[in-house]
Each structure stands twice: as C-alpha cells, then as structure tokens.
N, C-alpha and C positions, 0 to 999 in steps of 0.2 A: 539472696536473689529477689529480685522486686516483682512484684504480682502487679503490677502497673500496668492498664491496658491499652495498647497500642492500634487499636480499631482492628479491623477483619483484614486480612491479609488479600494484596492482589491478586487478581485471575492470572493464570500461567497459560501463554500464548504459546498453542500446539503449531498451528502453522498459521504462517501470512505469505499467501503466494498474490505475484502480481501476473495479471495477464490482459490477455486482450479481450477478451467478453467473460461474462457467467451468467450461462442459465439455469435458472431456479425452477426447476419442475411445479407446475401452482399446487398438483394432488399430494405429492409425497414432502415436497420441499427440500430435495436433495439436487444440492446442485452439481449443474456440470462446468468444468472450467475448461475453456478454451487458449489456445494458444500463451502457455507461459514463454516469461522472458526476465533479463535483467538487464537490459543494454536496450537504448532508444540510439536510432546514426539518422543524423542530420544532415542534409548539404548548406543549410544558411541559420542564420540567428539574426532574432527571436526564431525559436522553432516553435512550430502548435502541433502539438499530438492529439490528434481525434477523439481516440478514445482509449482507455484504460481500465481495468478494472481491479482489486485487489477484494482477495479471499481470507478473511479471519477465520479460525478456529480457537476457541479458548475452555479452559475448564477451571476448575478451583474456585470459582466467583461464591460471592454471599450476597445473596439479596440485589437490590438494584445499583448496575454497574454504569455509570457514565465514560462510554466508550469515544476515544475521537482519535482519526484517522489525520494528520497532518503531512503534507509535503513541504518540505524545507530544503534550500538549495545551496550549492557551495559557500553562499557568504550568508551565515547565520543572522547578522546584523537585519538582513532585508526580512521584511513581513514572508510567511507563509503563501507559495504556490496554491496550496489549497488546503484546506480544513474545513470538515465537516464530524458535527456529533448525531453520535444515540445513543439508547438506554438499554442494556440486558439485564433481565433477571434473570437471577440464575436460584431456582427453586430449591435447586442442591446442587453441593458445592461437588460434588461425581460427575453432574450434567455436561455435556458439550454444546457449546453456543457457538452458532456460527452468524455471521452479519459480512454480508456483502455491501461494496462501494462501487459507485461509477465516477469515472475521473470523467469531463468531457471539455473536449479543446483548453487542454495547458497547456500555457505558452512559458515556452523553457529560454531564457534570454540569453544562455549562454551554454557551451560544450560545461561539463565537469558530474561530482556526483552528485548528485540529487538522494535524500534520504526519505523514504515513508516512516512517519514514526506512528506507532500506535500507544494511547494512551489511556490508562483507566483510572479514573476520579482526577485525572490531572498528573499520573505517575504513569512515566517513561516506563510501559511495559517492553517494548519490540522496537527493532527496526529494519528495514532493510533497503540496503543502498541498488539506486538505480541511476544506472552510468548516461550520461548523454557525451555521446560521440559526433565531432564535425568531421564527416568527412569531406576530402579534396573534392572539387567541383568532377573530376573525372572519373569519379568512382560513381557507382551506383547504390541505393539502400541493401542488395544483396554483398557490396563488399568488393563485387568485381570493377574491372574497367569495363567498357562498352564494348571493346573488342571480345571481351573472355564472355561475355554471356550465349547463351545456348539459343 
C-alpha cells in the first residue's frame, strides 16, 4: 500500500438550503432562514428573481478552504448564472462553518433545472437542483387560475 500523500481531504457539506432571505443575528451569528424552497414559476422568459439566498453548513475542513457557490443552468456549455467565492478556515476539522450567499436579480432565460453547485479548492462538493417553471399565462405564481383564488 503506498503512503503517498494525497493533500487533506474535502470539507463534507452538512446542509445547503436555498431560500428566500437569511438573517444573520450580528451578537450571536446564528442565522435565521426564511422562506425555503426548490421550484422558482415564471409567467415569461428571461425570468429575473429578485432575490435568493443559499445556507452552507460544512465540517471536516483543514486549514483554509476556498469555498465557491456557482449557478449553472440546463445547458452546461453557457457561462455560469452566478459565481461567487470565499475563504473558511476551519481551525478544526470537528468545527462547523457555516457561510451564507445572496443571489440578487438572476435572470433565468429559460424554464428547466438550474443547478447550485458548491465547491471547495475547485472540487465539486454539493449540489442542489432548482427547478424553473413557465407557467401558462392563466395561471397565477400560487399555481391557481384567477378564478380559483381566494
């Protein structure tokens, strides 16, 4: 068996939840997440969503982690929706790091899945797919007709 060293092994991503705000308490730093989801419903394209936000949780890390957050959409070939990086240290590899994102006005140019990938040093840790839905012009964002609403 070869003793050959393979660098320090990737952080293991506890949860990646997407939603629609996170607030970050400034005294304690624990956040609160608002409104989860996994399905964005359109009436037209390009669609623009306002706002977005995604919740990492990770542990296992060593030392300083180069963390980065990428949306990428049904056709891989087209450049990334959004990417953005940062840096965790993780002092001990027990520790739980958590790092939040704010997505703001992505424009989704078409219905299909859209994936969040998260990455550390450049390795495909996580992902999680998020659906964009066109609905018909007579539908509403809750799903109804106009007639069916309350």
């Amino acid at each position: 068996m070869s003793t050959e060293k393979y660098g320090t092994p990737a952080p293991m991503v506890l949860a990646m939840i997407i939603c629609d705000a996170i607030h970050q308490d400034p005294a304690t730093k624990k956040s609160t997440i608002l409104g989860t989801f996994s399905t964005i419903n359109a009436r037209q394209f390009p669609a623009i969503h306002r706002q977005l936000a995604v919740h990492i949780a990770m542990s296992n890390g060593h030392g300083k982690t180069r963390i980065r957050l990428t949306l990428v959409g049904p056709d891989e070939s087209q450049p990334p929706l959004f990417s953005r990086e940062g840096v965790i240290e993780f002092s001990d590899p027990r520790m739980v790091a958590e790092i939040n994102f704010a997505l703001v006005n992505i424009t989704f140019p078409t219905p299909g899945e859209y994936r969040l990938q998260i990455l550390g040093n450049d390795e495909l840790l996580m992902e999680r797919r998020l659906y964009v839905i066109g609905l018909p012009p007579s539908m509403s964002p809750g799903g109804h007709s106009p007639e069916q609403q309350s």
